[in-house]
N, C-alpha and C positions, 0 to 999 in steps of 0.2 A: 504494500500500500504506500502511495506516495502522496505529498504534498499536505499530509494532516500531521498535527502536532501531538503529546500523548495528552496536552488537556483535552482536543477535538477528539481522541480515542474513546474518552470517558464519558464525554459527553455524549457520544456515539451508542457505545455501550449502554448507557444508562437509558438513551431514548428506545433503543430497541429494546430494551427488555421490561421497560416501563416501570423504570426505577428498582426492577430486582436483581439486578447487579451494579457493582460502582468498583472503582478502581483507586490505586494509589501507586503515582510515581517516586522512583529512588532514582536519583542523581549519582551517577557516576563520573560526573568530571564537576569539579578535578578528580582527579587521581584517588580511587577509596582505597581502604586499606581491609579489603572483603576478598576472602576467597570464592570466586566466581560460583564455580561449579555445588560447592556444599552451599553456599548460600541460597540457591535455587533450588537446590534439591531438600532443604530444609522447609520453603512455602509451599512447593508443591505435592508433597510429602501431605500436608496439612489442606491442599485442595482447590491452592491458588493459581490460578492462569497466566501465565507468564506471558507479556510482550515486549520483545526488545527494538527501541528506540536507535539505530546504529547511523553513524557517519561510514558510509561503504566504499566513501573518496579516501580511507585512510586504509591502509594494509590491503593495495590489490598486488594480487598475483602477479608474478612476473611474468611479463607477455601479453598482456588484458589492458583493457584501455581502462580510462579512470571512466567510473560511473558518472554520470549525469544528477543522482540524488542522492538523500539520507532514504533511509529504508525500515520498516515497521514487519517483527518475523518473530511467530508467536513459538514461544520453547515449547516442546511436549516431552520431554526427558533430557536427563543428565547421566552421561556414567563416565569411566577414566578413558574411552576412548572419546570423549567429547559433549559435545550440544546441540540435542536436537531439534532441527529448526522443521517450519513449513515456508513456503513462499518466497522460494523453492524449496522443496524435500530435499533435505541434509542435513550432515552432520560437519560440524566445525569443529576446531581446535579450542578451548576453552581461552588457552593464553591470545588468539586471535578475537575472536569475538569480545576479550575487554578490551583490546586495545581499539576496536570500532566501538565501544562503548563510552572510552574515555576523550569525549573528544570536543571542542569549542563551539561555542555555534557559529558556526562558517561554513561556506558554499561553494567550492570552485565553479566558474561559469567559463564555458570555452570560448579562445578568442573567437571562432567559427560566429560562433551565438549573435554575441556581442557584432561583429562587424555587419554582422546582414543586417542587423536592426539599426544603423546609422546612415543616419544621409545628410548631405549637405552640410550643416554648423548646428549639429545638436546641440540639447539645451539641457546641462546639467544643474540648474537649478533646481530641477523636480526633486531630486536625491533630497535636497534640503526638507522636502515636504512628506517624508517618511516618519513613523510610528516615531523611531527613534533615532532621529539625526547623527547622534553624536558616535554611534557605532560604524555610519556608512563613515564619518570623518575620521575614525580614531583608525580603521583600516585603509584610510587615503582613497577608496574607492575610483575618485575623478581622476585623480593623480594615475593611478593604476591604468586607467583607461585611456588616459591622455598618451601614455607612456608607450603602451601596446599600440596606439594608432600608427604613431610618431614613430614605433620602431628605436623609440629610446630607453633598449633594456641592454642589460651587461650578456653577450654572446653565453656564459657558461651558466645564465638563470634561465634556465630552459623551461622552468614549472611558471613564471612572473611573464614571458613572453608567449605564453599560451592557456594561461588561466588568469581569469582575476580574480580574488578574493571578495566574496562580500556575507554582509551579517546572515545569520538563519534563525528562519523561526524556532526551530527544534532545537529540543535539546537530550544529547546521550542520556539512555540511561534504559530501566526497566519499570514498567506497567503491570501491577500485581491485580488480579483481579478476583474477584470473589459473592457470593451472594451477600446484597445489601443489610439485611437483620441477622448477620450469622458472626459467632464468637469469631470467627475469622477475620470479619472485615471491622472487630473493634480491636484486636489486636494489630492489624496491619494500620489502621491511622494510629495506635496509641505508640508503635514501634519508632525510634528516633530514626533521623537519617543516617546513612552507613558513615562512621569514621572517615575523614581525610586521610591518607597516606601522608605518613609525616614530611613537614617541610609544605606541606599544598595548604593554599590558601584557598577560600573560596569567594 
């Protein structure tokens, strides 16, 4: 599933089932300090529905092209060969699935993208009319853009001359889901967020 955040998941969730089910998101970045695999296999164990929230532009394989989005892939089991996802059917490396876990909210968009949608003397003033201005400015966005037109990137930044960085809605992490009146779903709002990994700030 693409394009929805894990509030719009919940909200989701909640409308289809007519408020008998309801969800709570954990925050994986920064950096937690949780063992992947038992921690999920500890909620679900208990009956919770797992959906993971990933950044799929981070850890692709070598030889693949970078993805186009963030990606939503509901877990159906854990064991020491891995995590079992749907959407697609597989099974991943536990240590790889946190590292798309742990990840900024950021976007790469392709230069491809970006240059077909410009004509003439576009008008980056709109960027200013965004939710939240100060993240398109704090990742230089225009600058970025300006940059890529102009062909004014250092030859050995090969990821800045074919991608531009810009903010995302989403954010890494896992969507615990559960029937709304059930000792389950007052344990998982009462449960704290997972520990930072020392040294991580949030």
């Amino acid at each position: 599933m693409k394009g929805a955040t894990h509030q719009q998941l919940i909200e989701g969730a909640e409308k289809a089932s007519e408020g008998r089910v309801t969800g709570r998101f954990f925050s994986f970045y920064p950096e937690r300090n949780v063992d992947l695999t038992t921690w999920l296999a500890s909620w679900m164990k208990k009956g919770a529905i797992a959906i993971a929230t990933m950044n799929m532009q981070i850890a692709v394989p070598e030889g693949e092209g970078i993805p186009d989005a963030w990606h939503h892939q509901m877990i159906f089991g854990v064991d020491s060969e891995g995590i079992y996802m749907t959407n697609p059917l597989e099974i991943e490396r536990s240590s790889l699935v946190k590292q798309r876990l742990c990840s900024g909210s950021q976007l790469l968009i392709r230069k491809q993208d970006i240059m077909s949608r410009l004509s003439g003397d576009p008008d980056f003033s709109l960027l200013k009319e965004t939710v939240d201005c100060s993240k398109w400015e704090e990742l230089d966005v225009v600058g970025q853009i300006n940059r890529m037109v102009s062909g004014d990137v250092a030859p050995d930044d090969v990821s800045h001359s074919s991608y531009v960085v810009i903010p995302a809605a989403y954010r890494s992490g896992v969507t615990l889901f559960a029937r709304r009146h059930s000792d389950l779903t007052k344990e998982l709002l009462l449960t704290p967020d997972l520990p930072l990994l020392n040294n991580q700030q949030s």
